[in-house]
C-alpha positions in Angstrom: 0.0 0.0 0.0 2.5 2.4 0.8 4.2 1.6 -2.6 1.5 2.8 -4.2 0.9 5.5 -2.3 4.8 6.7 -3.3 3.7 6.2 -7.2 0.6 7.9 -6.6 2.5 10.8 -5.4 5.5 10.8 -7.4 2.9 11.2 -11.0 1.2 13.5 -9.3 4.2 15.4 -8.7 5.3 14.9 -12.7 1.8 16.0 -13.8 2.2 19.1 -11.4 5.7 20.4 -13.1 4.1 19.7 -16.6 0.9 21.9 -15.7 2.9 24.7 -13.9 6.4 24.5 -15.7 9.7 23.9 -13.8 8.2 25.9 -11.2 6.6 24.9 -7.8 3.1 26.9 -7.3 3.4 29.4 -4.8 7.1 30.2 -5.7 7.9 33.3 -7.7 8.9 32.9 -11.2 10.6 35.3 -13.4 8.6 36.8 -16.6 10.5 35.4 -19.3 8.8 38.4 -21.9 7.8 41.5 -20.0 6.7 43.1 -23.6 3.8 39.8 -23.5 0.2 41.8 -24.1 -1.0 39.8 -21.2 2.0 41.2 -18.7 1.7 45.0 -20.4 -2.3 44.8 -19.7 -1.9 44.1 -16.5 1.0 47.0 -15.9 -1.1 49.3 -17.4 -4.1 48.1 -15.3 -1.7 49.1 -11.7 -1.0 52.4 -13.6 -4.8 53.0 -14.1 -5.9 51.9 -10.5 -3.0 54.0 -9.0 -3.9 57.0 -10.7 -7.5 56.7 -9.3 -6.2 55.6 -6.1 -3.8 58.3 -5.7 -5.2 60.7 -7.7 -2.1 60.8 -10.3 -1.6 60.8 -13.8 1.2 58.6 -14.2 1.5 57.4 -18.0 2.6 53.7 -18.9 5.6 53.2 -20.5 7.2 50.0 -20.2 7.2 46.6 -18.1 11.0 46.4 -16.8 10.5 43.0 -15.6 8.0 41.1 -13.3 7.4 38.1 -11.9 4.4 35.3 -11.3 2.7 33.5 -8.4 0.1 31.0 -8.8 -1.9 31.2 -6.2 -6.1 31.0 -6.1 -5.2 33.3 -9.5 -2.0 34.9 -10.1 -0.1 37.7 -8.3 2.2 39.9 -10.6 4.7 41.5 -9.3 6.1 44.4 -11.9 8.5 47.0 -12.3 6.9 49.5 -14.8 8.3 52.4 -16.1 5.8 55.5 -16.0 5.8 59.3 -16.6 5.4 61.5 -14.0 5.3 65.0 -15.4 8.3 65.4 -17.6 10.6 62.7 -15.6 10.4 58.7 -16.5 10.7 57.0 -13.0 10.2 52.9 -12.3 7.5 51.5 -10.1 6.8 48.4 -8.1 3.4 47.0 -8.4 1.8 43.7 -6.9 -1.6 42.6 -8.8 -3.7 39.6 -8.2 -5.6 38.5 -10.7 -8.6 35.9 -11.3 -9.7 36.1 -14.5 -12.7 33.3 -14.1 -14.1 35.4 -11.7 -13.1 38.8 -13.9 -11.2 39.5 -10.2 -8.5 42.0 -10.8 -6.8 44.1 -7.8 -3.8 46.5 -7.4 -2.2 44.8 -4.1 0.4 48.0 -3.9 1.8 50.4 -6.2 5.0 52.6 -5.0 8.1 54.2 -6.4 10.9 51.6 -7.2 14.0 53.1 -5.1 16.0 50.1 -6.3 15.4 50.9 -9.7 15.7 54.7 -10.3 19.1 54.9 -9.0 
């Protein structure tokens, strides 16, 4: 019994990595194209939500880079390049998103010390 048990386990852990890549869900994986329309919609998506939030007017520019998180959805976490006035600056955002559920929410959204230096 315990035998199987182990194989039980051990396809389950094969079909798991084929499903979610090399990756193990709830780790953070790098974006491997930060320019995919699927990444820049959700950027542009924190822009929008911060400039309502904060009452800002931050333009999108670019997705720097970002990761993913599986978890009940997906959780980006980006560094976007935005206008502020006249200067370009970088931003971190964190958005979880559940598209069956059309669930989509700006976690945080804040000035990227990191990467404006």
């Amino acid at each position: 019994m315990a035998f199987k048990s182990l194989v039980i386990f051990a396809l389950l852990s094969v079909l798991a990595t084929a499903a979610f890549g090399s990756g193990i869900v709830g780790h953070w994986r790098p974006i491997q194209n930060p320019n995919d329309p699927a990444v820049v919609e959700i950027a542009k998506f924190a822009v929008a939500e911060h400039n309502k939030e904060a009452q800002a007017a931050l333009g999108f520019v670019t997705v720097v880079k970002g990761e993913t998180q599986v978890v009940a959805g997906t959780k980006y976490r980006l560094v976007i390049s935005a206008k502020d006035g006249s200067a370009t600056k970088n931003y971190e955002a964190l958005v979880w998103d559940k598209p069956w559920e059309k669930f989509r929410k700006l976690i945080f959204f804040k000035e990227s010390i990191a990467f404006n230096n």
